[in-house]
N, C-alpha and C positions, 0 to 999 in steps of 0.2 A: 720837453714832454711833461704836463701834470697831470696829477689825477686825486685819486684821494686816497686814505689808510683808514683803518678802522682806530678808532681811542675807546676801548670802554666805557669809561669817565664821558668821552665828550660826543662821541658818535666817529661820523664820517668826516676827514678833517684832509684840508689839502695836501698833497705830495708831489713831489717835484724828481724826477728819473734823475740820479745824479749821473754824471759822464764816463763813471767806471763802471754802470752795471752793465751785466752780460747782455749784450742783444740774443733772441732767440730767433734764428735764423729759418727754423720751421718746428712745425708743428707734427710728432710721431704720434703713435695710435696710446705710448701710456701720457703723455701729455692731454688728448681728448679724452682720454679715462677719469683721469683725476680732475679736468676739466667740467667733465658734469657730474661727476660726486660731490666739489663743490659748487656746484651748481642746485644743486639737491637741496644739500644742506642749507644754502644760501635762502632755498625758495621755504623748505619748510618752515623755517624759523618767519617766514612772514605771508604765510597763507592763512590765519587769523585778518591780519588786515587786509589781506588784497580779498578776503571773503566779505568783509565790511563795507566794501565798496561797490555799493549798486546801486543804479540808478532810481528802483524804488527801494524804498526803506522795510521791504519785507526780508522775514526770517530765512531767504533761504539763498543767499548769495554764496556761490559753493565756486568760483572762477578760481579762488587762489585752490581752493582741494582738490578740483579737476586736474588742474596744470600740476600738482606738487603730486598726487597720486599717476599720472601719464609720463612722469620721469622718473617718479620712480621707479615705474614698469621699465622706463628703459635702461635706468640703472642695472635692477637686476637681472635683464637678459645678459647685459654685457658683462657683470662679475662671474657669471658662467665663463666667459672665454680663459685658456691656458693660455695662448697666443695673441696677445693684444697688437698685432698690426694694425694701423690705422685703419683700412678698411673692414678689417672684421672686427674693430670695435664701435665705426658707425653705424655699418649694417645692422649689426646685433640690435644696440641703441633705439636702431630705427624700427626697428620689426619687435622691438619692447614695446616702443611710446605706443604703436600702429594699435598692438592688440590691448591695451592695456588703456588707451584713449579715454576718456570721460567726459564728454558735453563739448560744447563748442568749441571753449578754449582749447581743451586737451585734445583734439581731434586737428585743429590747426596744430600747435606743437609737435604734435605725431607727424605733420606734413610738414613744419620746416625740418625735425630732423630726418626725413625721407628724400627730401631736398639735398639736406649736405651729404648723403649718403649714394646719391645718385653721382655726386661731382666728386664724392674720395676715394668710393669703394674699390677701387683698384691701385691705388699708393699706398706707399709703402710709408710716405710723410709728406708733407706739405707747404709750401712754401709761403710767403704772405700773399702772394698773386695767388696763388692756387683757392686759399683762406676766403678771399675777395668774391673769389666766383664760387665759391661753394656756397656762400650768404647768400649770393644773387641768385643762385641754383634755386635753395633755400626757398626764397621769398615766392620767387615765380611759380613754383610747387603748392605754395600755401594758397595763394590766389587762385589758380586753378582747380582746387579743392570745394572751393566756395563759390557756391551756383550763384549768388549775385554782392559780390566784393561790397563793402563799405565801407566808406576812408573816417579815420578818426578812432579804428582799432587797432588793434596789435597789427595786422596787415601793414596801415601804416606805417606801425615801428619800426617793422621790420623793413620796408623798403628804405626808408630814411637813414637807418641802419646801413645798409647794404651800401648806400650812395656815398656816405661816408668811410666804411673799410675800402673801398675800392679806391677813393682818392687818398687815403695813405698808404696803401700798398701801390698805388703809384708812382708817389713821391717817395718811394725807398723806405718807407718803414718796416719795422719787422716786425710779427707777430704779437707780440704785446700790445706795440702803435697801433696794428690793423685793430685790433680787440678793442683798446679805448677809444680809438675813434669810432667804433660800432657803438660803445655805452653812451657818449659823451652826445652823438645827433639820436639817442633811443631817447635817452632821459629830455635834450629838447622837443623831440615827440610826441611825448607822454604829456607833458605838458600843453602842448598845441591841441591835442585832442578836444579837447569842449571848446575850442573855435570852430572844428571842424563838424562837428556832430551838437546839433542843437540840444537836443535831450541832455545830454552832458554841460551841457552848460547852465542849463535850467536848473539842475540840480547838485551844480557847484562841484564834481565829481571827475575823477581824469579817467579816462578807458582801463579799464581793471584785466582784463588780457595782456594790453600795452604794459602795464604796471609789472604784472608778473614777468614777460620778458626782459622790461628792463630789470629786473631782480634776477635772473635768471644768465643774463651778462653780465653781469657785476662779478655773482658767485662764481664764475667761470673763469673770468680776469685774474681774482685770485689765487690762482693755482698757478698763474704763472708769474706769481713775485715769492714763490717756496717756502707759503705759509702754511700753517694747521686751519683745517678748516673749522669757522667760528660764526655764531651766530651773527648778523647784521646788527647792529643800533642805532635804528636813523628814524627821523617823524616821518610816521606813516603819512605816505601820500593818500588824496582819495579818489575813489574809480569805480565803474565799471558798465560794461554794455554786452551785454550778448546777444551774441549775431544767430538769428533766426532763422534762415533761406526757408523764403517756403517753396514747397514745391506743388505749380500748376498742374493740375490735370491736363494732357494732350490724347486728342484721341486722333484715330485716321487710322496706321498698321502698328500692330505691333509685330515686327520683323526679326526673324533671329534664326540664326547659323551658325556653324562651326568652320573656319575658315583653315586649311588643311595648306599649308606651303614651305618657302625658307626664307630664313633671315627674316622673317615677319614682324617690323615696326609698329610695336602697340600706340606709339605716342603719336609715329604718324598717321595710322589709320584713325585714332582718335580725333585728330587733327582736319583732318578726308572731312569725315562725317558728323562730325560737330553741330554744323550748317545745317541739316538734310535729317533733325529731326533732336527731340528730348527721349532722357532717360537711358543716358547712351550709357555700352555696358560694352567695355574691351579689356579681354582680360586673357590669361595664357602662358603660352612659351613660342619661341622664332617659329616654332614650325607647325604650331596649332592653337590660334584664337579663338575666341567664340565671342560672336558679337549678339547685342540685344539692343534696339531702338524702338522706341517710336517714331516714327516719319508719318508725312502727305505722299511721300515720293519715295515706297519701296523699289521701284523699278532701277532710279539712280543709286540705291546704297546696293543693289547686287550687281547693275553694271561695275561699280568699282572696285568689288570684292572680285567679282570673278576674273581682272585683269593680274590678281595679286595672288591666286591659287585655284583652288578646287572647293567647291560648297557641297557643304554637309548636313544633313536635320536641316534643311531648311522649313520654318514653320513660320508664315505670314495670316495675322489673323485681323478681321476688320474691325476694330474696338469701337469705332463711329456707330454702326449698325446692333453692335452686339448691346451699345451704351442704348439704343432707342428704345431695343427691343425690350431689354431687361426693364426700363425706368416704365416699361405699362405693364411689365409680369413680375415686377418684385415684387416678393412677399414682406409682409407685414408683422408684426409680434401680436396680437392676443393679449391684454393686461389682463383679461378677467381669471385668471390663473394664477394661483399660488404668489400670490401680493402683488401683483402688479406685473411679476417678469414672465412672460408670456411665452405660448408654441409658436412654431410658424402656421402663418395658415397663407393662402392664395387668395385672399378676402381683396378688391379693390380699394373697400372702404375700410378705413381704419377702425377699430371697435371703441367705442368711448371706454374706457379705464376710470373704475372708481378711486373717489378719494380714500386715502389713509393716512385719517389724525393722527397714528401712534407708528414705532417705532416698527421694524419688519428686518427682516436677514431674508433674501431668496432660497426655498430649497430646492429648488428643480434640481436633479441631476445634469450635469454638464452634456449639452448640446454636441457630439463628437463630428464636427462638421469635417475631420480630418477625413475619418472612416468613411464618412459618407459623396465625399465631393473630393478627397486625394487632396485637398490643400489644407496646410496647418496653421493656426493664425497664433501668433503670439505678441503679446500685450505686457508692458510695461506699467507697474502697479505703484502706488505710493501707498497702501494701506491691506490689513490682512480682508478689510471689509470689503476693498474694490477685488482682491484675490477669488474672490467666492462670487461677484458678480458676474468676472469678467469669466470665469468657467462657465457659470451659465448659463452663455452668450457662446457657450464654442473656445474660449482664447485661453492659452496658458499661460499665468503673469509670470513675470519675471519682476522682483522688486527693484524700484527707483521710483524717481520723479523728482520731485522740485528740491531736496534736502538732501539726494545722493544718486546723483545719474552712473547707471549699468555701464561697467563698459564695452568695447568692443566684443569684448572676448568673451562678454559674459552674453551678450548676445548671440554671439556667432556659435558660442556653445550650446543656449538655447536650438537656433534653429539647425544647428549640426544633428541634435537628439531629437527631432522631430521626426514623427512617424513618415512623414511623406517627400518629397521630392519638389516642390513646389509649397511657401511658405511666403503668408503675408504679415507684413511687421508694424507693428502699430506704436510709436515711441511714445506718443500721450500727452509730450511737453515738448516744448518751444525749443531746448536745451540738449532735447535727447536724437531731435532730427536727423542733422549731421553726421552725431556717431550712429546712427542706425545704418544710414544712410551707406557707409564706409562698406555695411558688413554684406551688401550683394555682390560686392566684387571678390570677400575674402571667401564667401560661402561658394561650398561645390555644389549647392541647389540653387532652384531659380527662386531670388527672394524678389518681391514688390515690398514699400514699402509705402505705407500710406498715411499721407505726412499730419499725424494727428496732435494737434498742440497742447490738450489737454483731455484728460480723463476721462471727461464728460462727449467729448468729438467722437474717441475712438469706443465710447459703449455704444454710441447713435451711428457710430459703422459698422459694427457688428449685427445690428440690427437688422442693419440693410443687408447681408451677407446673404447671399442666393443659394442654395444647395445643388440649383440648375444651371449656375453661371459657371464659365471657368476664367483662368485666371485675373486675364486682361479684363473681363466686365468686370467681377468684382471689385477688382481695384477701382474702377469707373463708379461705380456705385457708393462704396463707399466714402471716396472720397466726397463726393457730392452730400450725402447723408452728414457726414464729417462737419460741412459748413451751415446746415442747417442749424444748427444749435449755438447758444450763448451760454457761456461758460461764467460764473459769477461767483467769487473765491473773497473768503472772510478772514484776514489775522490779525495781528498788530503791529504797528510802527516800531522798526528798532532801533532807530535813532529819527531825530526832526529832520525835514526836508523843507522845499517848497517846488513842489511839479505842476507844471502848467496852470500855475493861478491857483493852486491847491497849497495851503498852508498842513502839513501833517508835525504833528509832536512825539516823542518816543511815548510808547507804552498805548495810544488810544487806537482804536478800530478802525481800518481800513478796507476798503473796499475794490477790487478789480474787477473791470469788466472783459472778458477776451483779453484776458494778459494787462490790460490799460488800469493804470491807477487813477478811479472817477471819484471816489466818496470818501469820505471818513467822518465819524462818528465816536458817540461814548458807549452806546447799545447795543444790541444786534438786530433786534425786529426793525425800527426804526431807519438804520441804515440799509439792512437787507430791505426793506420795500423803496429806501431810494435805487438801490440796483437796479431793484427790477425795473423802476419808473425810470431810470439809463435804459436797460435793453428794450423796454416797449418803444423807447422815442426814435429806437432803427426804424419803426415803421412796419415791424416784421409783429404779425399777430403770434399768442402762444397759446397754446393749452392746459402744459404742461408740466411741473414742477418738481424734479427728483432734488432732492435735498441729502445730500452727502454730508453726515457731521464727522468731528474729528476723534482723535483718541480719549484727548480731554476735554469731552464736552458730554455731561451725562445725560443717559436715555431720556430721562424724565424734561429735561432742559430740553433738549430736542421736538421731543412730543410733545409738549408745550406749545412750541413754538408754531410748526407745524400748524398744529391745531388753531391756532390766532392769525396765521397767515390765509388759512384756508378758508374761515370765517369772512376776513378782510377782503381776500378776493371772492369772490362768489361766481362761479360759472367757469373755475380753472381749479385744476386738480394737483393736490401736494401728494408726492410719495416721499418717503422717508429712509434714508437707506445707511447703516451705519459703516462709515465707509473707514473707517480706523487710521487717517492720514494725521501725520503730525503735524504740528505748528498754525495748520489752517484750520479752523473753528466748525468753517462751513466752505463744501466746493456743492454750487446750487446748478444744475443744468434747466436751461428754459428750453424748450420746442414749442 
């Protein structure tokens, strides 16, 4: 059996099991205690690098801080326990990582430890076969999590992982073996990743989730050779990919019940209706579910329920019809008001919006779309500028985005203090989807979430927001509104790359289109109208140019700018909005 030791001096240096150390024959609840303490420790000491590694070279790779902040949450739900049994220190663990989740990474994490917590939480300790299938537990939990799986991420580690503890706890190993052989096929994994995923490979980079897990076995391993736990020293690997699931709009029923029985199988009613429609929503105790779907075929998902109990609040509503009805009665915004950010009006025709060379803050009073229509909208903010927007659009931010994604709980606590009973959730970034996504099953109201990838998507669905819709159109509405817009985001390289035929250097100006790394430049006017000449060549005409600058980028520099852009184009109008986001210079919305 080898593996490796830590040397200060030299790093990670090979080890060899000699034939008198103790086998450990299973695994008790304070062995998985100490097991991800150091594990903890293990990860914080290299969430610097595992943040370094992202596939583009902007400032805001935050994979190692999601995953080392998502365990630490589960750290400290379980140093609350008195009674560390193995199952009341996974559960704890698990129901830490859950609320405590941060962006894609930590949101998967959250799900393999929900995983192993599903396969121990009633043992008292664990064997290496028990070990084996709690990985695989593990794994299958994390991919069912993730609305469209992609190989060449930590997903993958993890099964590769899995396939390897389970042939040594075959072949008689005992829990240390089961454990190395998990690190030893993670770490060839991690490495296979940028054959598996092109992007990674373009950019010379291994999966930065994958990374952290293998960091995250390591630190684990260690606790069971009865060391102190201690920083890592090893050359940082590089990495990283974050998984994006978008979520399609489906319309046809939005169907939903309280399902009243015994012994009531969430996993396999889950299972039932999978098939028979998106947006599926099972959640509960044995003897009282409450389901929510979208379907074509509400008819089949009540035949199935009413063989399994008694239906309750049933409430089927046609989002098809209510989607046609609203897209010729939606209301519009008014720019000719208070700089640009406008009333609602019933207007069919959109109002022309004048230009503004100089710099503006909106002061409407916040639009209380709550009071007025019973739904709450809450919006995920990366600036105190977009803060003051997005109130007066109706939305109460909640701070994150691209340099510090909210977590679950900090979500869930938003829409828990929501005035109303019904709440739509707007994450704003590519990153924050997933964990939004988590929190309609943890919430005891009905959340939609409406999968806005950036800033600029969920101020142009707020827009669209109906006073007259209810929930299910809105959501239809906005989503729709959501993809109308090109999102085009200014910072600079933090180290050199080369992406898709693009040469970038640390320190110069780059440029994204809709998340995509297209431009880079020494300037900012100059590169900002290649952007725009990327989004005009969609083919998609615009009119309209809200210009979001950053913390540090001064008013005067702004309206500058502004002003020579708006000259340049002639017949398209710039607004100017100071939107206070870090690290990005400029986030530009086109319609």
């Amino acid at each position: 059996m080898g593996g490796w030791d830590l040397d200060l001096d030299r790093g990670l240096v090979p080890w060899v099991m000699e034939p008198d150390r103790k086998k450990i024959d299973i695994c008790t609840g304070r062995y998985l205690r100490e097991a991800l303490r150091y594990a903890a420790v293990s990860l914080e000491s290299r969430v610097a690098e595992i943040n370094a590694l992202n596939v583009f070279p902007v400032p805001d790779g935050d994979t190692g801080t999601n995953m080392y902040m998502t365990l630490q949450a589960a750290v400290s739900e379980m140093d609350k326990l008195t009674e560390p049994t193995l199952g009341a220190v996974i559960h704890a663990a698990a129901h830490g990582a859950l609320m405590g989740a941060r962006g894609n990474s930590g949101v998967i994490l959250s799900q393999l430890l929900r995983g192993l917590a599903r396969s121990l939480d009633h043992k008292r300790a664990a064997s290496p076969h028990d070990l084996a299938l709690a990985f695989a537990e593990a794994s299958a939990t994390a991919r069912r999590g993730v609305a469209k799986p992609v190989e060449g991420t930590m997903l993958t580690v993890a099964s590769d992982a899995v396939e390897a503890a389970s042939a040594a706890a075959a072949g008689g190993g005992d829990v240390r073996e089961v454990i190395w052989a998990a690190i030893e096929a993670a770490r060839a994994s991690v490495a296979r990743t940028p054959s598996l995923l092109p992007v990674l490979q373009q950019a010379g980079v291994v999966d930065a989730g994958g990374q952290g897990l293998l960091v995250i076995l390591e630190g684990a391993w260690r606790c069971f050779l009865g060391e102190q736990p201690v920083s890592q020293v090893a050359a940082p690997a590089r990495a990283p990919s974050h998984l994006a699931p978008v979520v399609e709009p489906v319309y046809g029923y939005c169907t939903e019940f309280l399902l009243r029985g015994s012994h009531l199988d969430q996993e396999q009613i889950r299972a039932q209706m999978v098939s028979l429609g998106d947006s599926l929503l099972v959640v509960g105790e044995p003897d009282l579910v409450r389901v929510h779907i979208h379907t074509l075929k509400p008819g089949q998902v009540i035949d199935y329920a009413t063989g399994l109990g008694t239906l309750h609040q049933i409430k089927i509503d046609n989002m098809q019809e209510q989607h046609r009805q609203f897209l010729v009665e939606r209301p519009v915004f008014d720019g000719t008001a208070a700089g640009g950010v406008g009333l609602m009006t019933k207007d069919l025709a959109r109002p022309e919006r004048p230009a503004l060379p100089g710099p503006y803050l909106p002061s409407l009073p916040s639009i209380r779309a709550d009071s007025l229509t019973g739904i709450s909208i809450i919006a995920v903010s990366p600036g105190p500028g977009f803060d003051r927007v997005l109130a007066s659009l109706g939305a109460k931010a909640v701070a994150g985005g691209q340099t510090m994604n909210p977590s679950i709980r900090e979500l869930l606590d938003a829409v828990e203090r929501a005035d109303t009973d019904q709440v739509i959730l707007l994450p704003n970034n590519a990153n924050i989807v997933l964990t939004a996504q988590q929190v309609r099953a943890l919430a005891e109201k009905e959340v939609v979430v409406v999968p806005t990838e950036t800033v600029p998507q969920g101020i142009a669905s707020l827009m669209a927001f109906s006073f007259e819709a209810d929930l299910a159109a809105n959501a239809a509405l906005m989503v729709k509104a959501a993809r109308s817009v090109d999102t085009l985001e200014v910072t600079r390289a933090v180290r050199s790359s080369h992406l898709d035929g693009l040469p970038v250097h640390k320190g110069e100006l780059i440029g994204l289109l809709n998340g995509r790394l297209v431009v880079t430049g020494k300037a900012h006017e100059p590169l900002i109208k290649e952007l725009i000449g990327k989004a005009r060549s969609n083919g998609r005409a615009w009119e309209l140019a809200t210009i979001y600058y950053g913390k540090d980028v001064k008013p005067s520099q702004a309206g500058a700018l502004a002003e020579r852009l708006r000259l340049h184009y002639r017949g398209q109008q710039f607004e100017l909005v100071k939107g206070e986001q870090p690290f990005y210079d400029y986030i530009i919305s086109i319609e």
